[in-house]
Structure formats: structure tokens, C-alpha cells
C-alpha positions as a printed NumPy array, in Angstrom:
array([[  0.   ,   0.   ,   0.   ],
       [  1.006,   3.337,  -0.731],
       [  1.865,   5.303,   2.305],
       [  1.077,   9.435,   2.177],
       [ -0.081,  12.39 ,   4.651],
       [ -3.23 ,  11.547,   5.9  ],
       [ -4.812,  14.475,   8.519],
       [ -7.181,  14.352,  11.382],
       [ -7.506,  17.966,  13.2  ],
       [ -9.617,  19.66 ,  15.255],
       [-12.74 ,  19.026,  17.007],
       [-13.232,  16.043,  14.829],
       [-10.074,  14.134,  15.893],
       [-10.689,  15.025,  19.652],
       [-13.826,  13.348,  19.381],
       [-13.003,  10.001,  17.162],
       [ -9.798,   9.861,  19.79 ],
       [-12.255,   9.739,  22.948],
       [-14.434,   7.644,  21.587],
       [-11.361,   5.188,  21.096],
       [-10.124,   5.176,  24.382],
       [-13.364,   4.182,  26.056],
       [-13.665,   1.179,  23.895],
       [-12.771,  -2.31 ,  24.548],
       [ -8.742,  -2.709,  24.265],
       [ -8.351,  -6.036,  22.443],
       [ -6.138,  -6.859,  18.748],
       [ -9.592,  -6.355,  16.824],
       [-10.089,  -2.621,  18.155],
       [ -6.412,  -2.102,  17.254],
       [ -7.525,  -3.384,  14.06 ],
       [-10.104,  -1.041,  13.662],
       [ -8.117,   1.894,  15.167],
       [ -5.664,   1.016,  12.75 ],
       [ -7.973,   1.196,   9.688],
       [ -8.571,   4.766,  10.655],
       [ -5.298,   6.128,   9.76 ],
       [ -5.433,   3.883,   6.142],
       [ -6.307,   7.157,   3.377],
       [ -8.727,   6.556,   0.821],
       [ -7.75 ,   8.144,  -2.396],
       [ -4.552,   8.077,  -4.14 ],
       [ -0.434,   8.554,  -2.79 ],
       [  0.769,  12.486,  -4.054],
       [  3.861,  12.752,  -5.589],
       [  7.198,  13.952,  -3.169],
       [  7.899,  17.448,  -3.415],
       [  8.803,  20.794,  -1.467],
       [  4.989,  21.034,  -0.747],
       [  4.442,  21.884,   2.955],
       [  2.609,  18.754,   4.189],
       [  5.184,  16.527,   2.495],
       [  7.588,  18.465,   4.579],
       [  5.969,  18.016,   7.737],
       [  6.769,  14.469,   7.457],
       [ 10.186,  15.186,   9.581],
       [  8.772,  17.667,  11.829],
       [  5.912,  14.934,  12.592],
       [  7.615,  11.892,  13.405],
       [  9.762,  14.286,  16.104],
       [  6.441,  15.331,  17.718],
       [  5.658,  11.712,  18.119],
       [  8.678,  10.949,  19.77 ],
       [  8.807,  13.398,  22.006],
       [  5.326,  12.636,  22.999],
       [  6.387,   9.2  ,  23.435],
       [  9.392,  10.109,  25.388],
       [ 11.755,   8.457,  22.85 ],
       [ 15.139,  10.404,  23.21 ],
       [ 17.568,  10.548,  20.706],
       [ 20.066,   8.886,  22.585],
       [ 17.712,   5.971,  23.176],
       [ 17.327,   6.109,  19.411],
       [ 21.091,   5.578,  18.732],
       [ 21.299,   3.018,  21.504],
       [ 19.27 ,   0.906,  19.352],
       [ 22.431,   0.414,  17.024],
       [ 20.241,   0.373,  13.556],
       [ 21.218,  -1.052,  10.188],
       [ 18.788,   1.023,   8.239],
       [ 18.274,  -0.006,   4.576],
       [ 16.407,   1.274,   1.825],
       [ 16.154,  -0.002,  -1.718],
       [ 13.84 ,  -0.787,  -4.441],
       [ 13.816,  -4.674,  -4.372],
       [ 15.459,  -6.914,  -1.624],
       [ 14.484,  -4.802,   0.859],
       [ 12.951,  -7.143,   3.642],
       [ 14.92 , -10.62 ,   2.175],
       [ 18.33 ,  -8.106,   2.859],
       [ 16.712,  -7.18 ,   6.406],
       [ 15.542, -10.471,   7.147],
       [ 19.112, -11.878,   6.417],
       [ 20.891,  -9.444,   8.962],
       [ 18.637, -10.468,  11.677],
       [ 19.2  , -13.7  ,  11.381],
       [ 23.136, -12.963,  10.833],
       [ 23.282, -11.275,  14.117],
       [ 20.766, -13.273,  15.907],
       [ 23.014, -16.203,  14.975],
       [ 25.74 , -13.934,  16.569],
       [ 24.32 , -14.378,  19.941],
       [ 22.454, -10.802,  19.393],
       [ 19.442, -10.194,  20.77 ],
       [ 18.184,  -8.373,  17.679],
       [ 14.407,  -6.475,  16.605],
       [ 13.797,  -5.702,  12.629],
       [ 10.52 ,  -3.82 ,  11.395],
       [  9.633,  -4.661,   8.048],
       [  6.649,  -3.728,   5.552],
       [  4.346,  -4.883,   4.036],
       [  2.715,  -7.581,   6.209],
       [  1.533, -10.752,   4.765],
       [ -1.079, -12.01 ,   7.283],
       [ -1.096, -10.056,  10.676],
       [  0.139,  -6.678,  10.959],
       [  1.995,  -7.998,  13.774],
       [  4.917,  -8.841,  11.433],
       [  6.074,  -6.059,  11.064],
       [  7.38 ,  -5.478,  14.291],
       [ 10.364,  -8.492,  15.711],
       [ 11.832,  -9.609,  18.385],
       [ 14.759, -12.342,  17.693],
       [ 13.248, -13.45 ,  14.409],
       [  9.68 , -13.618,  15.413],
       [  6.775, -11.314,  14.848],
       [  5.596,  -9.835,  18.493],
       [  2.931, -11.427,  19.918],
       [ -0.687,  -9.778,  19.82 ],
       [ -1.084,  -8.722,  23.17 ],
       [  2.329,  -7.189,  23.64 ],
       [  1.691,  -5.494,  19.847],
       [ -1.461,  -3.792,  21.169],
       [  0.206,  -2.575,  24.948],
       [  2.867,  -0.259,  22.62 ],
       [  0.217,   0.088,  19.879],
       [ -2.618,   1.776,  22.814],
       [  0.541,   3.538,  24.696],
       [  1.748,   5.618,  21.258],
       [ -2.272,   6.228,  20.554],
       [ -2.9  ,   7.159,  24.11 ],
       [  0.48 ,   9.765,  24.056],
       [ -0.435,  11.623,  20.943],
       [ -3.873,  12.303,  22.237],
       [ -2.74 ,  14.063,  25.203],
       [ -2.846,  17.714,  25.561],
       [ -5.498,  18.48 ,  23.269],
       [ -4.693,  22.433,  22.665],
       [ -4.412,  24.34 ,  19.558],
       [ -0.751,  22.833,  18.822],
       [ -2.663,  19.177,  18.632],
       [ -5.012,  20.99 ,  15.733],
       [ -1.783,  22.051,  13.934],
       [  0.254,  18.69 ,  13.641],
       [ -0.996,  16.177,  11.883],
       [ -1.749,  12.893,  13.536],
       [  0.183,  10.505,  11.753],
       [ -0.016,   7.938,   8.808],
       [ -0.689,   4.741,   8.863],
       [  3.094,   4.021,   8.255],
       [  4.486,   6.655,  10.403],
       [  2.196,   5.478,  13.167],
       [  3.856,   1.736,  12.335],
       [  6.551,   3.319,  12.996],
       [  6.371,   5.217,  15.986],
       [  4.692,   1.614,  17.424],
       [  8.319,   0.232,  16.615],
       [ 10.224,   2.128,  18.172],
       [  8.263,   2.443,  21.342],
       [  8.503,  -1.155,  21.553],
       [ 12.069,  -1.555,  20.487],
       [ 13.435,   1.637,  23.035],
       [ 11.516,  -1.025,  25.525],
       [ 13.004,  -4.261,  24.738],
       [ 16.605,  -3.884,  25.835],
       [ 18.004,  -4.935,  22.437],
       [ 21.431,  -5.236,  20.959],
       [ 20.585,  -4.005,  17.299],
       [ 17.26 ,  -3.058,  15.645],
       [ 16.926,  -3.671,  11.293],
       [ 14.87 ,  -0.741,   9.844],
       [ 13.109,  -1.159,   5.99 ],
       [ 12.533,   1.853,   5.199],
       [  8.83 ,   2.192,   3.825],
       [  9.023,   4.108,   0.726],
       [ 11.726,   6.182,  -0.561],
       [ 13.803,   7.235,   2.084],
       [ 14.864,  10.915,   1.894],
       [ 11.188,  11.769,   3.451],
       [ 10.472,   8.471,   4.828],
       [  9.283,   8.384,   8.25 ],
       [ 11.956,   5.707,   9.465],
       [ 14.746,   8.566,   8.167],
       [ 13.649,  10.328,  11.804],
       [ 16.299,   7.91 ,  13.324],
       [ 19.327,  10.188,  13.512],
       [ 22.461,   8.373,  13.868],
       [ 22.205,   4.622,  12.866],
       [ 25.237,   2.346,  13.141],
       [ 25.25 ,   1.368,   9.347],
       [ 22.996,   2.496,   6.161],
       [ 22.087,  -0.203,   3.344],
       [ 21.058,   0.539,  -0.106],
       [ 19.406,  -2.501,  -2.34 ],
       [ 18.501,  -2.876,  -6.206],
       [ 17.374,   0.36 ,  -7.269],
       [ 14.103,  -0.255, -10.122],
       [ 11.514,   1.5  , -11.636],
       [  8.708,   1.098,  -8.863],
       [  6.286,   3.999,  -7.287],
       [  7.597,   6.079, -10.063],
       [  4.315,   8.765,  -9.457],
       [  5.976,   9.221,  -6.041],
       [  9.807,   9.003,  -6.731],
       [ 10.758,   9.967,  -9.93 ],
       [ 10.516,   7.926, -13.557],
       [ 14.217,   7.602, -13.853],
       [ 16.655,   5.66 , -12.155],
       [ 18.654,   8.439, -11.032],
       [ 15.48 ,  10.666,  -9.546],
       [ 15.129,   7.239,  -7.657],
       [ 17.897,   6.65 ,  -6.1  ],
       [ 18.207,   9.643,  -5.034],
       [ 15.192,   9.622,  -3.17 ],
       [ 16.598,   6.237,  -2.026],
       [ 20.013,   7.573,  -0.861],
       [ 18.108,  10.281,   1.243],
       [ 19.374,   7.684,   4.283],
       [ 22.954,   8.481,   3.389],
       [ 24.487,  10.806,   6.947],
       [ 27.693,  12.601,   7.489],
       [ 30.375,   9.732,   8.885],
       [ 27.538,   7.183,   9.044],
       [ 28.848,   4.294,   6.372],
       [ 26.66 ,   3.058,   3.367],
       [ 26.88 ,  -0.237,   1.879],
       [ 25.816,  -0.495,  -1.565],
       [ 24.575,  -3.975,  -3.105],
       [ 26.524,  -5.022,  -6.137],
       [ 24.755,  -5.414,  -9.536],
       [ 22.926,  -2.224,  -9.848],
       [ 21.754,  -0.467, -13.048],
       [ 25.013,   1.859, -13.893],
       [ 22.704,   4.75 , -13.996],
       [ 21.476,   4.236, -10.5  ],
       [ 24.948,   3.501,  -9.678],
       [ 26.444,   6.334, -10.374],
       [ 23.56 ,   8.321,  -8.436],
       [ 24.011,   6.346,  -5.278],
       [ 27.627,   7.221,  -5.048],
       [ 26.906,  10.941,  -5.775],
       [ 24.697,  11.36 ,  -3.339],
       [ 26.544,   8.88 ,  -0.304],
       [ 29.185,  11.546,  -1.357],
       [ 27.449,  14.769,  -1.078],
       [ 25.773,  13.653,   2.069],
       [ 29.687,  13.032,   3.439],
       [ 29.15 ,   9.532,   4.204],
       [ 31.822,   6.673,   3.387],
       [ 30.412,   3.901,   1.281],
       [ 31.459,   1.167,  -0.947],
       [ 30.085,  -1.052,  -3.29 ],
       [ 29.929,  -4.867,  -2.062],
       [ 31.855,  -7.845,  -3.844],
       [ 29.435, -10.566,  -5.402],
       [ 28.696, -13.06 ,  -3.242],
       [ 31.006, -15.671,  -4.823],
       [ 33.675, -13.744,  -3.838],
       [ 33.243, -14.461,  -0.313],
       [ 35.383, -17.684,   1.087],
       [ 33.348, -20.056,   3.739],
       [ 31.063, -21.95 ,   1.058],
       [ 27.936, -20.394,   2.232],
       [ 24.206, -21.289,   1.166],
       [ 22.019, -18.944,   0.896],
       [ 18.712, -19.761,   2.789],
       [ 16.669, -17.681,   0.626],
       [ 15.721, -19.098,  -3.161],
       [ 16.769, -17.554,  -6.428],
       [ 19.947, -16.386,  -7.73 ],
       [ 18.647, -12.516,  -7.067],
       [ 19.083, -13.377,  -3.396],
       [ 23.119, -13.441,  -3.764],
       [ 23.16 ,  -9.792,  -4.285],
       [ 20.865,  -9.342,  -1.349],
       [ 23.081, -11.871,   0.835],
       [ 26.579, -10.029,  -0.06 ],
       [ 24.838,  -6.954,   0.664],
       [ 23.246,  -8.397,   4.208],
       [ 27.129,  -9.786,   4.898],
       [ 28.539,  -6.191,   4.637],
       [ 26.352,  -4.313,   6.701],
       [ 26.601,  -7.142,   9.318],
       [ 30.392,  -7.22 ,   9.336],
       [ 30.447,  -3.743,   9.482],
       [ 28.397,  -3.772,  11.57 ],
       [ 30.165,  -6.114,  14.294],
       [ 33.32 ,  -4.551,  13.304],
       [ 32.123,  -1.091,  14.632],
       [ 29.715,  -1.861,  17.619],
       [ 32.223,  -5.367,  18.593],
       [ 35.78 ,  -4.33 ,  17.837],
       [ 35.852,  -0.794,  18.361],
       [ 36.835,   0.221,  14.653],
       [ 35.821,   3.512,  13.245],
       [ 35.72 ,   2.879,   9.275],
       [ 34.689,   0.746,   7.007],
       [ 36.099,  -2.869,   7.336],
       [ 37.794,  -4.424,   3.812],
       [ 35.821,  -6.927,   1.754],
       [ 35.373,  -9.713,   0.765],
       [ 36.221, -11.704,   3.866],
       [ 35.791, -15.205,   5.068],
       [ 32.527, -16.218,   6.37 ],
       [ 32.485, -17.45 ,   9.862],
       [ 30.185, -20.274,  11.084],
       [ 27.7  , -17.745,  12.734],
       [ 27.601, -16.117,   8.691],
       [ 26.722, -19.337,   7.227],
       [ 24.216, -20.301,   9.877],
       [ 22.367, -16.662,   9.703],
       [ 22.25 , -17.18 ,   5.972],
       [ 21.449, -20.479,   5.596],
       [ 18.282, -20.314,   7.888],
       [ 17.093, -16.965,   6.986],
       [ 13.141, -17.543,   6.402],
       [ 11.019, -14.807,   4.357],
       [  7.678, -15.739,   3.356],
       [  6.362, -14.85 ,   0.218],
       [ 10.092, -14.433,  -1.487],
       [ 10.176, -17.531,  -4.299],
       [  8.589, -19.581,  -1.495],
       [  7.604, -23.014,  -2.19 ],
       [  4.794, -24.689,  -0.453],
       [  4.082, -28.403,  -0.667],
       [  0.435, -28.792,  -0.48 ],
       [  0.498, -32.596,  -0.895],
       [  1.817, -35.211,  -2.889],
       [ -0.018, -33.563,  -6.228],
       [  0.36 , -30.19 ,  -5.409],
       [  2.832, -27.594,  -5.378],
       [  2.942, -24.285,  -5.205],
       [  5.252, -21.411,  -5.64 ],
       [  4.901, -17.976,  -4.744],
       [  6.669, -14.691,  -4.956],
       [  5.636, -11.178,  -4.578],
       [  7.109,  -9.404,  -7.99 ],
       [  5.541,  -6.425,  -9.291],
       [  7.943,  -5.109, -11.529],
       [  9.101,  -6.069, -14.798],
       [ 12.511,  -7.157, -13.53 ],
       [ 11.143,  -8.713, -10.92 ],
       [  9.162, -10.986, -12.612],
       [ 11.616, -11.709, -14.999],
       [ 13.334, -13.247, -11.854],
       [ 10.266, -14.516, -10.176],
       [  9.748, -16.385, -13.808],
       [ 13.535, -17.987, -14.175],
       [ 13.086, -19.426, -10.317],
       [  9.821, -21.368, -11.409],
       [ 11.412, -22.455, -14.88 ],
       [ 14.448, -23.995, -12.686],
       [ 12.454, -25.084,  -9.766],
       [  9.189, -26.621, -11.089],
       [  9.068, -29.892, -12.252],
       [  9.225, -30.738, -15.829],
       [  6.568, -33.239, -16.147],
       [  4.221, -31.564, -13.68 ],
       [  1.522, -29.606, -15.23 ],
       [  1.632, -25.617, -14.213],
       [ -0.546, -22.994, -13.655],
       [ -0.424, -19.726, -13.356],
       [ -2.364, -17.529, -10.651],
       [ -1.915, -14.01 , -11.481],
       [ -2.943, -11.097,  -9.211],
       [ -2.246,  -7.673,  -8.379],
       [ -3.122,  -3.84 ,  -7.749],
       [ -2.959,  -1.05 , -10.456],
       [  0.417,  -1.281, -12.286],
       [  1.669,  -1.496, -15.615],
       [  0.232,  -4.743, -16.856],
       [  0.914,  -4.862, -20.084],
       [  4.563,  -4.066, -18.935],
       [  4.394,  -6.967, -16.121],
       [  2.789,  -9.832, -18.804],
       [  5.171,  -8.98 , -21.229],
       [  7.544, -10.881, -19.611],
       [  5.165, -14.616, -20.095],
       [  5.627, -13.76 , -24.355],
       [  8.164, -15.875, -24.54 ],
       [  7.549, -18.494, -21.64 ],
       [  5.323, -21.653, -22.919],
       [  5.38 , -23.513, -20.082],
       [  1.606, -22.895, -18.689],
       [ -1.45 , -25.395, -19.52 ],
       [ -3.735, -22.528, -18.562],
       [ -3.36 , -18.842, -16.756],
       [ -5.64 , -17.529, -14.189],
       [ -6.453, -13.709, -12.768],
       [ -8.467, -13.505,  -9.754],
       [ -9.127,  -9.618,  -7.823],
       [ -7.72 ,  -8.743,  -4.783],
       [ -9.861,  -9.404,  -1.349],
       [ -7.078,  -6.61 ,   0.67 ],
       [ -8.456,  -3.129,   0.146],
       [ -6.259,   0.297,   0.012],
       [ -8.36 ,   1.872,   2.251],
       [ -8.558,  -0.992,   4.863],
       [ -5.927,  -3.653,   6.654],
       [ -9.211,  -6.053,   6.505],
       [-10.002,  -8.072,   3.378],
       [-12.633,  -7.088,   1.735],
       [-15.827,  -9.627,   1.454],
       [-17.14 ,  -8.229,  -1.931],
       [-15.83 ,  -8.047,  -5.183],
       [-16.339,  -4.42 ,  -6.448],
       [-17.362,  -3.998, -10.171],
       [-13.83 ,  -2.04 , -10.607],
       [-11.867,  -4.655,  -9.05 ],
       [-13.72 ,  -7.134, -12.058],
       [-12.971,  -4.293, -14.575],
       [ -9.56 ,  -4.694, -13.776],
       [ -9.455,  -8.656, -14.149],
       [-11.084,  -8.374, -16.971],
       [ -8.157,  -6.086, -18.289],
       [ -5.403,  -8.182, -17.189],
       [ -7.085, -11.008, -19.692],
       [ -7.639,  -9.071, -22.352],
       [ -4.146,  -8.131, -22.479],
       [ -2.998, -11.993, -21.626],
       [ -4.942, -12.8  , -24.598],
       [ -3.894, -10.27 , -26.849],
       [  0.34 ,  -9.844, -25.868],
       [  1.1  , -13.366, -24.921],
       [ -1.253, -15.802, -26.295],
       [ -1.588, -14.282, -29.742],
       [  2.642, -13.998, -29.58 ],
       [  2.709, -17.869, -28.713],
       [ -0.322, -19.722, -30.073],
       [  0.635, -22.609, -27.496],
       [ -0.317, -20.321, -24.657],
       [ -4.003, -21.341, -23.666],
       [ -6.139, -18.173, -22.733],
       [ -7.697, -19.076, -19.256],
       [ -9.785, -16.106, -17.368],
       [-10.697, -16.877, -13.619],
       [-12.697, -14.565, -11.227],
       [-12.725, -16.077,  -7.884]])
């Protein structure tokens, strides 16, 4: 979901807060407080624009009404890493890196997959429901206090940046060694950029992806995406990026004074590690992951103030981290039983599914029969299908709607006639770009 300013002032928001706090406490109100910060219409572009600028000024009055000090915001030793794709697999991997380390560790990640509780860890595992809604009711509770005139003149928060806020309140609470931070969207204006002095900044595959928000070139994007980059704070680049965005990243890690470097392939690193994580895209993500951990260690452990050399040899703790990393919905393969298997990954861009589609092609089994299940929000479809002109391997193609809504964390129980509209689109170009490019390809369409 798109993530943008979202405002609740005056008499209004005094009211809906009131009648919040008298209610019953449980997950499902949090679910339904929750759905109250979720915007209805569309994400705005980034820009100079006032309320895009208050993003900054916002998260600070959170934290300050939440007590969270900027000292307990560096003790929290972050690896903060932003990116187009690899994002949460990269995060995911330095958790388990450093939890493997003997760490107690915390990572908050987005999007969630099944319960928004995911999004906020502790050692590996999502935070349990009733702990989620103690920190979730304690930020609510603190930025509804003091209702004067300087309540009516902040914004609230966002959905995101109140995901945020709820992470870091429980994180400043945990007593934890190191805390992972994805940042949401972007990351110059991102609300996760409030943190002010992390230990280590990351930097992922930069692609064309919210391009109505960040820019339609590679450079306007990475940009946006190097917006973590701090004076003296070090930033790791992942190796394989599009020269263009290449060449931006290192502008900008320079301008912003921070020391970076580009990581080594993973090949390159001795120890004979497996990656826990499926599809050759993941070795970027994992060399990346293995330099912001070492550097990591070799800041916080061994007391040295640059950036160590690479590639190194990867201890036993390394190969462990890696090898049992776990991130659901990554070219994840579920055995349903003995006659059915399927394989899932979240791509929505064209390079992405170019991936997503090579992983299958190796993985599947040859003499099974395959399906496809296609499904997703408003993108570029004809630029996502265009990818299957070429690929023969499918006895039939489905497209089912969404049940999540944009406007709700609850699925939605009824098909809306736009939602079918959109099917119906993703068919019609199925039929017309990939079936009539490949008369093998069957033409299947499947609402349901």
C-alpha cells in the first residue's frame, strides 16, 4: 500500500480519539483503530509542498510525545536499509546474521503478509498480539494528550508513520542489541529517516517502482533512495545495480559526506555459504546483508571507526544466519500434498518478474503440469505480462481480484465492479500480448 499524509484535526479528531479510548482494548479494536489512519484516495507525488515536509517535523512530535530520546534512538544500534527490491529478504538476512551472533536483535519490516503484527520483531519472530497492542494503545494514548491548539496544527500521523512510531516504542523497551529498519518508501522523506544516527545504512537494487511518487528515472530514484545516506555514518551499496542508479548512489553517499562502498558478489566471499533464501537474485541481497553485518560487528564489537575491507571469510555464525534466513512470500515453495505444489513470490515489476519467472522455470518440475495464478493492484500490466511472451510452459493462466483493500488492513468480502474491470483487463491483455505472440499459450480467465 502506498503510504502518504493523511490528517485528522480539530474538534473532529478530539472526538473520534475519545471515543477510542473508552472502547474495549483487544487486537480487533487495534484493528479497527488502525484502519482509521489507512487514506482513501490516491499517494501524491514527493515534493517541497508543505505537508510533504511536515513528514520530519511529525515523526519528532511523536517521539517526544512518546518520550523516545535521541540517545535511546542511537542506543538501538540500527542497520537502516532502503532499496527498491530486496528490501525485507536483505533485512531479514541481517537479523538472522546477528541473531546467529548471539544478538538479541528487533527488525521492522513492511508490508505484512497475514497479521500486521509482522512487522514489528523480536529475535526473528513477529511480536505477539497482546504485547503489539500494549505499545500500539501507549503511542495512541500519548499523541492524544494535551489536546490544545498545537494538537489541531500537527498532523496525527499515517498509517506508516504510526507503524513506525509503534516500533520504536517497543524496540526503546526491549533492551536490544541491534534493531533492522526497511525503510517504507523512498527514504529521503520516509518516516523511518527520523532515526538520527544509525550504526550502518544499506542501499538494495534500485528499479523502476512507485515512479508517481519518486521519480521515472533511475537516477530521480535513487536519489530519493540515498536520502538515508548521513555525514560519517557508512553506506553499503549492493553489487549489480543499473550503472545509472549507480552512479547516483555514489553521488549522493558523497554529497551527504558519508563513506560507502560497493559490495563484492557473493562468490567472492570464502566459507562456502548457502544462501537460505531461493533464487539467484538473493546473492546480491546476501553479499549486501554480509557487509552491513560485518560492518556492523566490526564497529559496535571491535571498536573500529571505518569501514572494514571486503570480501572476507565467512564465519560459522555467517553461514548459519544465511542459511536459515526464512522470508515468506520471497520464491517460497509450499508443498500442499503429494499432487500439489505451489510457488509464490511477490514481484511487481518487470525485472522482478523476470526473476520470479527464471526461479519457477528452474524449480518446477518438468513433467508436472503448471498454472499460473496471477494477481495484483494497479500497475503497468501490459509491462508486467510482457515478460510470459516468450515463456510456454503454462497449460492454462488464471487472474483472480484482490480481497485486501487500500483503504482498509481487513479483506474485503465483496468483489467491487472495478476490481472485475480490472481482471477483466489483465485477460484481455494476456490474450492479446502473450497468447496471440505464442499460439501454445491457452487463454484461461478466472474470477474467484
Amino acid at each position: 500500500k502506498l503510504q502518504f499524509l493523511y490528517f485528522i484535526g480539530g474538534s473532529q479528531a478530539r472526538s473520534f480519539f475519545r471515543t477510542m479510548a473508552s472502547r474495549s482494548r483487544d487486537f480487533s479494536k487495534v484493528l479497527e483503530a488502525i484502519d482509521s489512519l489507512i487514506p482513501k484516495t490516491s499517494a501524491k507525488p514527493l515534493g517541497p509542498s508543505p505537508a510533504q515536509m511536515s513528514n520530519a517535523d511529525a515523526m519528532a512530535f511523536g517521539m517526544k510525545k512518546l518520550g523516545i530520546t535521541e540517545k535511546q534512538l542511537k542506543e538501538l544500534n540500527v542497520i537502516h536499509i532502503a532499496g527498491t527490491k530486496g528490501k525485507g529478504s536483505t533485512a531479514s538476512m541481517c537479523e538472522s546474521i546477528l541473531r546467529h551472533h548471539g544478538l538479541k536483535t528487533a527488525m521492522f519490516t513492511s508490508p505484512h503478509l497475514i497479521s500486521v503484527t509482522e512487522r514489528v520483531r523480536i529475535n526473528g519472530m513477529p511480536v505477539s498480539e497482546e504485547t503489539f497492542a500494549t505499545h500500539f494503545w501507549s503511542v495512541w494514548d500519548k499523541l492524544r494528550e494535551d489536546e490544545s491548539s498545537e494538537m489541531e496544527e500537527v498532523p496525527k500521523t499515517t498509517f506508516f508513520r504510526f507503524m513506525t512510531l509503534v516500533a520504536l516504542h517497543c524496540f526503546t523497551h526491549e533492551d536490544i542489541d541491534v534493531a533492522v529498519i526497511e525503510v517504507g518508501m523512498g527514504g529521503r522523506l520516509d518516516a523511518t529517516n527520523s532515526i538520527p544516527a544509525p550504526v550502518v545504512c544499506g542501499i538494495t537494487h534500485i528499479g523502476l517502482d512507485h515512479v508517481e511518487v519518486l521519480g521515472n528515472t533511475l537516477s530521480l530514484i535513487a536519489a530519493e533512495k540515498a536520502g538515508i545516506c548521513k555525514k560519517d555514518i557508512p553506506c553499503l551499496i549492493a553489487p549489480g545495480q543499473h550503472p545509472e542508479a549507480q552512479e547516483q548512489l555514489v553521488t549522493s553517499a558523497t554529497k551527504a559526506g558519508a563513506p560507502h562502498v560497493t559490495c563484492p558478489s557473493f562468490s567472492e566471499y570464502s566459507g562456502d555459504a548457502k544462501v537460505g533464501l531461493e533464487g539467484v537474485h538473493q546473492l546480491d541481497n546476501a553479499s549486501l546483508a554480509v557487509g552491513l553485518c560485518h560492518t556492523w560487528l566490526q564497529l559496535k564489537k571491535e571498536g573500529k571507526s571505518s569501514i572494514p575491507s571486503f570480501p572476507f571469510t565467512l564465519t560459522d555464525a555467517f553461514k548459519s544466519g544465511l542459511a536459515e534466513t526464512r522470508w515468506d512470500g520471497r520464491c517460497q515453495t509450499i508443498q500442499v500434498n503429494d499432487k500439489l505444489r505451489v510457488m509464490i513470490d511477490g514481484a511487481h515489476t518487470d525485472q522482478s518478474m523476470k526473476v520470479a519467472v527464471n526461479w519457477f522455470r528452474e524449480k518446477a518440475a518438468p513433467e508436472r503440469e503448471k498454472r499460473l495464478v496471477f494477481f495484483c493492484q494497479q500497475r503497468d500490466v501490459e509491462q508486467l505480462l510482457s515478460v510470459f511472451k516468450d515463456v510456454s510452459i503454462f497449460k492454462k493462466a488464471h487472474f483472480t481480484p484482490l480481497l485486501s483493500s487500500k483503504g482498509s488492513i481487513h479483506a474485503s468480502n465483496v468483489v467491487s465492479s472495478e476490481a472485475l474491470e480490472w481482471v477483466q483487463k489483465q485477460c484481455d491483455v494476456w490474450k492479446a500480448m502473450v497468447c496471440n505472440s505464442n499460439p501454445q499459450q491457452p487463454y484461461t480467465g478466472a474470477f474467484g
